[in-house]
C-alpha positions as CSV (number, residue, x, y, z in Angstrom):
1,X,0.0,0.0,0.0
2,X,1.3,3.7,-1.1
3,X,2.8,5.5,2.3
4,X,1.3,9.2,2.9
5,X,3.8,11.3,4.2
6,X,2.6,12.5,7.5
7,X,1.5,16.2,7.9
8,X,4.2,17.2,10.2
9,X,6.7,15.8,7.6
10,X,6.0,17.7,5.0
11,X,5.6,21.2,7.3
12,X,8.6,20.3,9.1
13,X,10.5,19.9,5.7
14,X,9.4,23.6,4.4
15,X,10.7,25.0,8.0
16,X,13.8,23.4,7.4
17,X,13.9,24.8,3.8
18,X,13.9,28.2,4.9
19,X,15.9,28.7,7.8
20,X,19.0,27.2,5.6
21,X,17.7,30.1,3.2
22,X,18.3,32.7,5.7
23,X,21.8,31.5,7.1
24,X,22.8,31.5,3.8
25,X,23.3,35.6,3.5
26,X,22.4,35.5,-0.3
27,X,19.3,37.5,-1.2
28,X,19.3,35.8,-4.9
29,X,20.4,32.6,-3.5
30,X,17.2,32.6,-1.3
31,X,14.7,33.3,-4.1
32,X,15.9,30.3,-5.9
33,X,15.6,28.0,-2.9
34,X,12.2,29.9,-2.2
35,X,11.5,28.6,-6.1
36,X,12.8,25.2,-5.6
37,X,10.8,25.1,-1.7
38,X,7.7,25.5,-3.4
39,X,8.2,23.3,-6.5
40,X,8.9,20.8,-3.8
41,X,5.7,21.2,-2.1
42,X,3.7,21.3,-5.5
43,X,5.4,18.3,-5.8
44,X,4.7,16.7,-2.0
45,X,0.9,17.7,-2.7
46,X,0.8,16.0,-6.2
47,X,2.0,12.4,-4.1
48,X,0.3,13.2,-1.5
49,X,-3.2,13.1,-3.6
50,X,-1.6,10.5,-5.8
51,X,-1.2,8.1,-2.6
52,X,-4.6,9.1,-1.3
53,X,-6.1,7.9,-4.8
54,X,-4.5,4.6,-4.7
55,X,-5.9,4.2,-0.7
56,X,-9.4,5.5,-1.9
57,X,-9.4,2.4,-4.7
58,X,-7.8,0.1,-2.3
59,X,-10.4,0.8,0.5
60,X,-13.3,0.4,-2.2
61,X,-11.8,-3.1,-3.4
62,X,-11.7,-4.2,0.2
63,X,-15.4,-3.3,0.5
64,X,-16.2,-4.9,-2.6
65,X,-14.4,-8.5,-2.2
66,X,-13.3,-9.0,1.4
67,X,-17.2,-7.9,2.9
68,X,-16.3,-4.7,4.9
69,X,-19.3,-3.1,5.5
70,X,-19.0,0.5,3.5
71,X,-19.6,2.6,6.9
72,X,-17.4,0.5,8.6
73,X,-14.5,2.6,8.9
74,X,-12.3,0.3,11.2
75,X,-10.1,-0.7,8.2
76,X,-9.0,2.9,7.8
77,X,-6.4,2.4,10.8
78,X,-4.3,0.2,8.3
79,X,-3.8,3.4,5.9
80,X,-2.6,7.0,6.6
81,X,-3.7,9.1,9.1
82,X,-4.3,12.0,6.7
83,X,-7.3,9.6,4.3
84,X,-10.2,10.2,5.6
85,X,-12.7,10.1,2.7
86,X,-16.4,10.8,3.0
87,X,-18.6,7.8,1.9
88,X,-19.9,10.2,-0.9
89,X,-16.2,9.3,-2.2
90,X,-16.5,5.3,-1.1
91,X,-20.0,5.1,-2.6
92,X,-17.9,6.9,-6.0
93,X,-14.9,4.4,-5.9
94,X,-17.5,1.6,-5.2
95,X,-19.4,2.2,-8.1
96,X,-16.2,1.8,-10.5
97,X,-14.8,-1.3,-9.1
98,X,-18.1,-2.5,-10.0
99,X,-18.3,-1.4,-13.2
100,X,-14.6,-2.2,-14.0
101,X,-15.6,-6.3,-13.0
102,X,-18.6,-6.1,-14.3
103,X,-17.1,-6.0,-18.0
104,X,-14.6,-8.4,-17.4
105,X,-17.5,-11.1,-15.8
106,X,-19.4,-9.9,-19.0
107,X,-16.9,-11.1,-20.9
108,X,-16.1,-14.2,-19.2
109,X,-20.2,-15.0,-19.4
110,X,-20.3,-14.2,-22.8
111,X,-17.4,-16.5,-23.9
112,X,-19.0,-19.0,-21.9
113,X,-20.0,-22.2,-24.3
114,X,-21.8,-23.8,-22.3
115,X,-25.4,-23.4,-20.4
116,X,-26.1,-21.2,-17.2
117,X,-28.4,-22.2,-14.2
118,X,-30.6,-19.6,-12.9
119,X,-31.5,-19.6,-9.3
120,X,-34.1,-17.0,-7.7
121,X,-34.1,-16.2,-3.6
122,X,-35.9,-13.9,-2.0
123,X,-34.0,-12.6,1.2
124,X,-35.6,-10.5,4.1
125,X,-34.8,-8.1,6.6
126,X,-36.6,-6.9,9.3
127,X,-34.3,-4.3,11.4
128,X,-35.1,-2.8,14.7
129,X,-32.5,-0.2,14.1
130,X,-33.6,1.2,10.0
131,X,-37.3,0.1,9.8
132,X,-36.3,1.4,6.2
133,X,-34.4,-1.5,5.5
134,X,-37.1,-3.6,6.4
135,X,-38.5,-5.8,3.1
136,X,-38.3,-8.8,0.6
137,X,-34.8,-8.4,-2.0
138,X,-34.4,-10.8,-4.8
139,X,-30.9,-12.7,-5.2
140,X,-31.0,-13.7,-8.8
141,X,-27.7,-15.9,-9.3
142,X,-25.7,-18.0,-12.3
143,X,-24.4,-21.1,-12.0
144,X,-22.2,-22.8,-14.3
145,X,-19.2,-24.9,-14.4
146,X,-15.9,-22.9,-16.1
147,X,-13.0,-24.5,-18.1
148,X,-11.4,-25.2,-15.1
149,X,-13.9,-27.5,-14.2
150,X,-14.6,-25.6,-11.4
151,X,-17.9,-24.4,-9.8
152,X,-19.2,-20.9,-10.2
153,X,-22.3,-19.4,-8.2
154,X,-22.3,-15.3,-9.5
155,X,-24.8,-12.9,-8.2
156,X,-26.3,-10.9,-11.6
157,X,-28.9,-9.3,-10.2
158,X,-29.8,-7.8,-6.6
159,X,-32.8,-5.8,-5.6
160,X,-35.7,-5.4,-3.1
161,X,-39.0,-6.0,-4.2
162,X,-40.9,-4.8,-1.9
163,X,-42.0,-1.5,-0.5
164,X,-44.4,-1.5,2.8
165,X,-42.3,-4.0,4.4
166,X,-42.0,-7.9,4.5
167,X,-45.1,-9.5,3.9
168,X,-46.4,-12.8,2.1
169,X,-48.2,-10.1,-0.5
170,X,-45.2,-8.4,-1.1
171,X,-44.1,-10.5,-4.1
172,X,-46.3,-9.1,-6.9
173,X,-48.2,-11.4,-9.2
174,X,-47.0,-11.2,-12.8
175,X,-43.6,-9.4,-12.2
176,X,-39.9,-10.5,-12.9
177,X,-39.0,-8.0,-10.4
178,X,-36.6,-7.0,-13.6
179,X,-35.1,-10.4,-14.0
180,X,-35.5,-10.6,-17.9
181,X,-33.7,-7.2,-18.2
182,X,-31.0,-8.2,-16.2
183,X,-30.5,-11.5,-18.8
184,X,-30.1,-9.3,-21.6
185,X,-27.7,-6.9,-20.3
186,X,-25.5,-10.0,-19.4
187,X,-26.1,-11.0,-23.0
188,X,-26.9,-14.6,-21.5
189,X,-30.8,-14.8,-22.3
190,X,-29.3,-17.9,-24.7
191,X,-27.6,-19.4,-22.8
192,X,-30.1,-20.6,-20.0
193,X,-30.9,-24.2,-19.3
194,X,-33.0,-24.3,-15.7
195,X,-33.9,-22.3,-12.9
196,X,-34.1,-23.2,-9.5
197,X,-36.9,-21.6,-7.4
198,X,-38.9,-22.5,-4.3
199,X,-42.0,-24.2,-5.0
200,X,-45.4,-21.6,-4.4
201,X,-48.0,-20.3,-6.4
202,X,-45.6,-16.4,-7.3
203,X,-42.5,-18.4,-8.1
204,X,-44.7,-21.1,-10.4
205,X,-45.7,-17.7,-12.2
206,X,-42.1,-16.2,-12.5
207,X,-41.3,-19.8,-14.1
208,X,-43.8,-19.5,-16.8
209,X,-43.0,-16.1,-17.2
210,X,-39.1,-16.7,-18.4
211,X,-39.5,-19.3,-19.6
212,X,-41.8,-18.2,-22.1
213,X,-39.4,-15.5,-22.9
214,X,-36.4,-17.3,-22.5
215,X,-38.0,-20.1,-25.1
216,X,-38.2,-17.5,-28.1
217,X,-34.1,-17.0,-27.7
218,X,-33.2,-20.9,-27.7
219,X,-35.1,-24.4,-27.5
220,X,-35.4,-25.8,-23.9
221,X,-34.5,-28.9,-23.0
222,X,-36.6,-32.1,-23.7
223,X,-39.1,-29.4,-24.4
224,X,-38.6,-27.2,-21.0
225,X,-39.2,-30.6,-19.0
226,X,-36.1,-29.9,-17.1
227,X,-36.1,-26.3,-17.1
228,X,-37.9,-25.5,-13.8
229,X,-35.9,-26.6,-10.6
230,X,-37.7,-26.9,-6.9
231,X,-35.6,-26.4,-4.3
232,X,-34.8,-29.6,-2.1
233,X,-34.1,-27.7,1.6
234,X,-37.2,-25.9,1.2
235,X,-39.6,-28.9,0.6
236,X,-37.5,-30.9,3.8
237,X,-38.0,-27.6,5.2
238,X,-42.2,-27.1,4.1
239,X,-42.6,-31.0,5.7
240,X,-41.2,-30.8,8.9
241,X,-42.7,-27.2,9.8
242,X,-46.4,-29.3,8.7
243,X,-45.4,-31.7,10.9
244,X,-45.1,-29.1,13.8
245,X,-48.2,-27.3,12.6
246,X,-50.1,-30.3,13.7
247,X,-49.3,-29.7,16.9
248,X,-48.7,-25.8,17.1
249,X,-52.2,-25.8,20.1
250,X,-49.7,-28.2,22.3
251,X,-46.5,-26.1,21.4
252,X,-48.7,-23.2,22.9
253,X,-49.6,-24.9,26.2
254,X,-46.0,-26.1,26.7
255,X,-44.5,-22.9,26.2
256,X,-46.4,-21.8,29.0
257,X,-44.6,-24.1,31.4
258,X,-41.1,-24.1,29.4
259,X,-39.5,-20.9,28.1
260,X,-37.7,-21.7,25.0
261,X,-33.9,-20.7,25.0
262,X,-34.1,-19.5,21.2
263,X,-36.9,-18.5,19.7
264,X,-35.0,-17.8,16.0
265,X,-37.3,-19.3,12.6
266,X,-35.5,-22.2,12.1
267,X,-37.0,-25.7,12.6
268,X,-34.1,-28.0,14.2
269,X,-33.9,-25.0,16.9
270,X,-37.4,-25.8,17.4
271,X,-36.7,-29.5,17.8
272,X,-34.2,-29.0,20.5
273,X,-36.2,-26.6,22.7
274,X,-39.2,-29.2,22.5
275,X,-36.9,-31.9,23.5
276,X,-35.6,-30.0,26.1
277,X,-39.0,-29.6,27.3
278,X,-40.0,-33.3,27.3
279,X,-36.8,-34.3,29.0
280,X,-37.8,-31.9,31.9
281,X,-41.4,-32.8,31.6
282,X,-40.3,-36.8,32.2
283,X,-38.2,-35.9,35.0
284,X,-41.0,-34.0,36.6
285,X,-39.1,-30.6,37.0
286,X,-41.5,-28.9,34.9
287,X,-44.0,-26.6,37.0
288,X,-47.8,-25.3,36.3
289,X,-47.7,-23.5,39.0
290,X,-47.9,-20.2,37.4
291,X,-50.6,-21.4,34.8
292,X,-54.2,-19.4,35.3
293,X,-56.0,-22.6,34.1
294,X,-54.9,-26.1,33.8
295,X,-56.6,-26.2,30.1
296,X,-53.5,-24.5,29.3
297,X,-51.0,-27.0,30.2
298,X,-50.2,-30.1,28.1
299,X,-52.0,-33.0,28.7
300,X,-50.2,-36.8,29.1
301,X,-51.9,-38.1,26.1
302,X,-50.4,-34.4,24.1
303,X,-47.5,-34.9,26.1
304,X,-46.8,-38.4,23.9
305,X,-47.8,-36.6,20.5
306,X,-44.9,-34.0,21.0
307,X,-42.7,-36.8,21.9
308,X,-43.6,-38.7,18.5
309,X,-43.3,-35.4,16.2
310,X,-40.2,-35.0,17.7
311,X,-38.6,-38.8,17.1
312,X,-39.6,-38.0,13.2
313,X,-38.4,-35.0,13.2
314,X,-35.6,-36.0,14.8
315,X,-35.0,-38.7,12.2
316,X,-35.5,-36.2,9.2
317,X,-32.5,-34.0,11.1
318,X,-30.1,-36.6,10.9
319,X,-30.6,-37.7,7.7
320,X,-30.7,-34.4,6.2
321,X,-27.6,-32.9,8.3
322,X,-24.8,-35.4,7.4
323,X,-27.0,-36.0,3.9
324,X,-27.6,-32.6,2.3
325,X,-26.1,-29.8,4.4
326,X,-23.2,-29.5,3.8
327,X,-20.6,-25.9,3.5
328,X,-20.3,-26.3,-0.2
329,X,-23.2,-26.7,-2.6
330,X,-23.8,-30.2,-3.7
331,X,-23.6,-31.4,-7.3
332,X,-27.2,-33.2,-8.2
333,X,-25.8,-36.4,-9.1
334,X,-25.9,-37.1,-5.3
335,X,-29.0,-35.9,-4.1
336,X,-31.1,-38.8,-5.7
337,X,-29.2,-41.6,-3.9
338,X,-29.8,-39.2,-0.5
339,X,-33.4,-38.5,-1.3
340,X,-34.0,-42.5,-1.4
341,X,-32.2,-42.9,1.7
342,X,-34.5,-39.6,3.4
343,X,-37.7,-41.7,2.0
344,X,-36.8,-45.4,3.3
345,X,-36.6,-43.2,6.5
346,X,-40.2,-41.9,6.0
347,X,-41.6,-45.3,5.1
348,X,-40.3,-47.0,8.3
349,X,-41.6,-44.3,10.4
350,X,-45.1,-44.9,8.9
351,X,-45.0,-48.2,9.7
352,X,-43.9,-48.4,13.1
353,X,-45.8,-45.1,14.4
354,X,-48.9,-45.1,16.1
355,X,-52.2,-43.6,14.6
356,X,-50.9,-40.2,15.4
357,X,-47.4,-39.9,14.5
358,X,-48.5,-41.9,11.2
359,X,-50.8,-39.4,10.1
360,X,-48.2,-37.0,10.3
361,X,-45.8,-38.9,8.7
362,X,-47.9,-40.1,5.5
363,X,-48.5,-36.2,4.8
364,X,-44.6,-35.7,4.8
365,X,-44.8,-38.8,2.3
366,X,-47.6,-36.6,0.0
367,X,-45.1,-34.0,-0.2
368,X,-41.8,-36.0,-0.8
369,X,-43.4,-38.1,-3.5
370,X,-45.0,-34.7,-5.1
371,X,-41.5,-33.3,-5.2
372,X,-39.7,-36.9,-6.3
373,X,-42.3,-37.4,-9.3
374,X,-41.8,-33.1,-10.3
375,X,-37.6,-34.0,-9.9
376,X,-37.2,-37.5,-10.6
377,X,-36.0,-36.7,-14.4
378,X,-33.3,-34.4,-13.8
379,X,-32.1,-36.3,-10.5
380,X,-31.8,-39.7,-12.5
381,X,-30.0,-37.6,-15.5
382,X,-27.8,-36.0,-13.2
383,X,-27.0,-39.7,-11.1
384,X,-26.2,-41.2,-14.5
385,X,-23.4,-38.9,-15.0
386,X,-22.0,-40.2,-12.2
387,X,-19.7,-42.6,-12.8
388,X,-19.9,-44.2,-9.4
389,X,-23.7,-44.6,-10.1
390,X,-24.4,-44.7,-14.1
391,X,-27.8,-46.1,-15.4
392,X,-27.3,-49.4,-12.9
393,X,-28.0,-47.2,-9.9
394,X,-31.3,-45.3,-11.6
395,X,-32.6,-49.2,-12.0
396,X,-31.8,-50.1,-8.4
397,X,-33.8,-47.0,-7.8
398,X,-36.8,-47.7,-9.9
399,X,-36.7,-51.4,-8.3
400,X,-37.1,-49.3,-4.5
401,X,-39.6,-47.3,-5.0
402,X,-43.3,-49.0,-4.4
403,X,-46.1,-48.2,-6.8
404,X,-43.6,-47.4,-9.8
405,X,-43.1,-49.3,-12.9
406,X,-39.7,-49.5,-12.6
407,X,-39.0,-50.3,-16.2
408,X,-40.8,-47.8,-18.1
409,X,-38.9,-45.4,-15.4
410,X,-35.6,-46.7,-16.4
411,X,-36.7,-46.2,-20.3
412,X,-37.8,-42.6,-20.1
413,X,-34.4,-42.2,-18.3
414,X,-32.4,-43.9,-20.8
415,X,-34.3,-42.6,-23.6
416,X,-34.0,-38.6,-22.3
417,X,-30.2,-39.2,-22.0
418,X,-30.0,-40.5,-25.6
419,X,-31.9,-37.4,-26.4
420,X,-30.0,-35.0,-25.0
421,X,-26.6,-36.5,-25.8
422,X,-28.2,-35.9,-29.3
423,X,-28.8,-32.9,-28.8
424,X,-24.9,-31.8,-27.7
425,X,-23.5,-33.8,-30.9
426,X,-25.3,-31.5,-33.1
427,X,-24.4,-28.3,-31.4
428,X,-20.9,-29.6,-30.9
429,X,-20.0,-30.9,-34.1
430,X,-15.9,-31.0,-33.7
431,X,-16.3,-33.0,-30.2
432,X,-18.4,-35.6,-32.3
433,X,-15.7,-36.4,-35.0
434,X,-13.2,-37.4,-32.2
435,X,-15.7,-39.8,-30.3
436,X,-16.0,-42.7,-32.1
437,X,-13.7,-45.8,-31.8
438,X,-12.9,-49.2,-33.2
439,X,-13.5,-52.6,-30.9
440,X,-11.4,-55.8,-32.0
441,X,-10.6,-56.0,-35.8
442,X,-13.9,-54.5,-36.5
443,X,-14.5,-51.5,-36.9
444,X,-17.6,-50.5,-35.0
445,X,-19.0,-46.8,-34.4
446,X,-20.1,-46.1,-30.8
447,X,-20.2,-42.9,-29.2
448,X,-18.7,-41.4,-26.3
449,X,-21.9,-42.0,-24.6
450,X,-22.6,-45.6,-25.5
451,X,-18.6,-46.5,-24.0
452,X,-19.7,-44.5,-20.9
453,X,-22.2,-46.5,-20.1
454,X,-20.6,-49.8,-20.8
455,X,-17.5,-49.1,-18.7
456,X,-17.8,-50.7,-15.4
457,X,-18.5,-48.1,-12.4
458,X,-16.5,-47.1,-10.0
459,X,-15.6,-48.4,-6.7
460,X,-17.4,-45.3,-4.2
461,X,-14.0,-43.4,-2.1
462,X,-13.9,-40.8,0.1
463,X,-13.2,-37.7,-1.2
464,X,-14.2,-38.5,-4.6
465,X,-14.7,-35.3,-7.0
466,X,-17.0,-35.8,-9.6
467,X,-15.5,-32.7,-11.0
468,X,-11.9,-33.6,-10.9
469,X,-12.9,-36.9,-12.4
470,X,-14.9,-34.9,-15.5
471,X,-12.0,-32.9,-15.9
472,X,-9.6,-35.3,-16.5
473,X,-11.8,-37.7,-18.4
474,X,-13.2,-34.5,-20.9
475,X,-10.7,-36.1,-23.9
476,X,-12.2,-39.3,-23.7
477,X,-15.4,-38.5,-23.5
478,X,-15.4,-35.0,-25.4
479,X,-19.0,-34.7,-26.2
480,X,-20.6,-36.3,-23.1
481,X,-18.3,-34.3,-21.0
482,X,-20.0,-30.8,-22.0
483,X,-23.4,-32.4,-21.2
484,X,-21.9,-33.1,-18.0
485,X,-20.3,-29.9,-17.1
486,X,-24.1,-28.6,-17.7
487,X,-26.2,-30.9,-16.0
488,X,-23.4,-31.1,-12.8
489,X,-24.0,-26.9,-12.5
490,X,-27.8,-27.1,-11.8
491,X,-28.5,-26.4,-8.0
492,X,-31.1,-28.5,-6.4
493,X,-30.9,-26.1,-3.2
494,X,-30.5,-23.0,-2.3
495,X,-29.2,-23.2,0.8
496,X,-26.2,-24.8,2.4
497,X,-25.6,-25.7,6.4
498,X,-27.7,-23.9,9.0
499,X,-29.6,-21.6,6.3
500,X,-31.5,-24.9,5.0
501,X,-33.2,-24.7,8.4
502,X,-34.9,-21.5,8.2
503,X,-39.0,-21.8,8.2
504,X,-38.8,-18.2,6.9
505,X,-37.2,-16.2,3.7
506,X,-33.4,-16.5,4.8
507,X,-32.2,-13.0,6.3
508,X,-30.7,-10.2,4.5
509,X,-27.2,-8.1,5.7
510,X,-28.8,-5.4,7.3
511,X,-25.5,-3.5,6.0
512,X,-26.1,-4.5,2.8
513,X,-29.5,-3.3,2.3
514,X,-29.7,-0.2,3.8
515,X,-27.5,1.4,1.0
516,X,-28.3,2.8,-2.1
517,X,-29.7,0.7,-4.7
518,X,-27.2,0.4,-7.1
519,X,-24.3,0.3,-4.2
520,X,-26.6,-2.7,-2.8
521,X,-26.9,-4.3,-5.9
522,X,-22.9,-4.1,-6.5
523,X,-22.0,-4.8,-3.4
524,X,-23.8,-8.2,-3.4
525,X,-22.2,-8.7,-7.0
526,X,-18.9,-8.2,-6.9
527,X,-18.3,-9.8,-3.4
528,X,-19.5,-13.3,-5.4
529,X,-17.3,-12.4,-8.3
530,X,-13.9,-13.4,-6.5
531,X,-11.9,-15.8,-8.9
């Protein structure tokens, strides 16, 4: 970082200037050192703004990538004591970092030859300290997979969407919220294969919406089958806050004998306060003493109903904790193996539940085989890439699942592969010519995909990266490898770790969203541009 010289530097310097001047006896001498003093000064002041530039641009980058918070001014101690710029000048410097990446991500999108994933969040915030702040904001984010092979989530496109404050009518019917503008100044309306959304009646719109749109730039998909993407944390999320709706009048009655240590929306928070409660409840330490009727306190029979929510829920956590929730986004070859393994889980319960607790669980099991049969397709795609899992695993799968005709299953699987692997080798005609190889003494055309699927799978390891192992087999499998590096991109949930728990929109940085529009929206840009 460019050192400032200090203030008491530079005066000191000029007093020094002069009083050599005036020991020196010579009147002519001393208006030439009086010339040469100020050119030096003119010269001090000219670094001195120079040096303050470069901190100005350095201070904006840090707010930009590393997350300072813009009126955060605690950073400043690491520059000179003389900068200290107004945030009218941060806000300035700001602006033109973004700007500055913005072309170069422009560029690196529009180079791009592959497809972009679309995913949609809405964020909230709901400050005591800026009611102003207070609101719904879109997150509208890319996802794609770069040359490198390596994963890319990049915010395009950040604004609120809401005016009067957050509120389930705040998300207007019929609206992008400015989504299809913001695809064609990133040039990438072409380039879009899926978008991943939480499943209710405004987002259902927004898909129809773009992809209308989006469909009069390029042809979706096995006709847009695979273009609209449900989020999987918020339907585990949607089941097991059902599950505790059921019981929400008991809830009641035992928060009036148990205080709950956290009251923040998330679900598995809930869990452990209720368990908390029933553990104190069996050992008798629980008191009604301060209850004005005993109506309001939970009765043994409701008692057991809280305990049996609680063992399912319970269940559900573990599976989904070690399964799903992890600090980096999951591919979506892996979540169809997980989802099966979340489902056996469900099934058992309803078997070995009583009356109650069966009920309860046979609704989660509505839901989860609503969101399998609207995901099944893209899951079983994705799983087939997979070369620990291939089309041997999506028949293992079809054989699990009750009620299915696991054949025709596997044949609309195998058939939409076929399809799209069709699809690449026409847009990809160079990758086609080298895929075709000779078996024995006769020659005998098969394609890229064909010797994919005939090679044996792999052994499962720890640590294995799908990725890595794409990468590295791209040259023999050219064609099928760009499907691939597509399909792999798609995210089947928004959320990663303790954010997949929320039974509310996720939270928004209050810092964030109580700046100017466009220094929000580049702000929340830039900081997931880092590369």
């Amino acid at each position: 970082m460019a050192g400032v010289p200090g203030a008491n530097d530079v005066i000191g310097s000029s007093k020094n200037g002069i009083s050599d001047h005036e020991n020196s006896g010579s009147g002519h001498s001393k208006d030439v050192n009086s010339i040469s003093s100020v050119s030096d000064t003119e010269g001090t002041e000219e670094v001195l703004e120079d040096d303050q530039q470069s901190d100005l641009r350095t201070l904006a980058e840090l707010i930009c990538f590393e997350e300072v918070p813009p009126k955060w001014y605690a950073r400043l101690g690491e520059f000179s004591p003389l900068f200290k710029p107004s945030f009218s000048e941060i806000e300035t410097e700001c602006m033109e970092v973004f700007e500055k990446k913005k072309m170069e991500t422009k560029k690196i999108l529009g180079n791009f030859d592959g497809q972009i994933s679309l995913s949609v969040e809405i964020l909230r915030c709901e400050s005591y300290f800026d009611p102003s702040c207070c609101g719904d904001y879109l997150c509208l984010s890319a996802h794609f997979i770069d040359e490198n092979w390596e994963l890319n989530n990049w915010v395009l496109h950040f604004c609120s969407i809401s005016v009067s404050g957050p509120s389930d009518d705040s998300l207007h019917k019929y609206e992008d919220w400015g989504i299809l503008r913001s695809l064609e100044d990133w040039s990438i309306e072409n380039k879009i294969s899926a978008l991943t959304v939480k499943n209710d009646n405004c987002n259902n719109e927004l898909v129809e919406f773009l992809k209308t749109h989006i469909q009069e730039k390029m042809e979706l998909q096995l006709n847009s089958k695979l273009f609209c993407v449900y989020c999987c944390g918020e339907m585990i999320s949607v089941m097991v806050q059902d599950a505790f709706d059921k019981i929400a009048d008991i809830v009641h009655k035992v928060r009036q004998v148990y205080t709950f240590k956290t009251d923040y929306p998330m679900w598995f928070l809930k869990l452990l306060n209720l368990q908390e409660a029933l553990k104190l409840w069996a050992q008798g330490n629980l008191s009604s003493r301060d209850v004005t009727h005993s109506r309001n306190v939970p009765s043994p029979e409701e008692w057991k109903k809280v305990e049996g929510v609680c063992k399912i829920v319970e269940n559900i956590y573990k599976v989904t904790e070690s399964e799903f929730f992890n600090e980096t986004p999951l591919t979506p070859n892996v979540h169809l193996c997980r989802l099966l393994k979340l489902r056996k889980s469900l099934a058992k319960m309803s078997i070995d539940s009583d009356r109650f607790n069966r009920t309860v669980v046979e609704d989660m099991l509505k839901k989860f085989d609503k969101y399998w049969d609207d995901m099944f397709l893209l899951l079983a795609i994705s799983a087939a890439l997979d070369p620990r899992l291939k089309m041997r695993y999506i028949e293992f799968v079809c054989s699990e699942v009750k009620d299915w005709n696991g054949n025709s299953q596997v044949a609309v699987v195998f058939g939409a592969i076929h399809k799209l692997f069709d699809e690449y080798v026409v847009r990809f005609p160079l990758q086609y010519n080298q895929q075709f190889i000779h078996l024995n003494d006769h020659p005998k055309e098969k394609s890229d995909l064909d010797c994919y699927l005939e090679q044996p799978v792999l052994t499962p390891s720890k640590g294995f990266n799908e990725l890595a192992w794409w990468k590295t087999a791209s040259a023999k499998y050219p064609t099928l490898s760009l499907m691939a590096r597509d399909f792999l991109a798609i995210p089947v949930s928004l959320a990663t770790q303790s954010e997949a728990y929320y039974t509310v929109p996720k939270p928004a940085d209050e810092h964030i969203v109580c700046l100017k529009p466009d220094l929000m929206n580049a702000l929340m840009c830039t900081r997931s541009w880092v590369w």
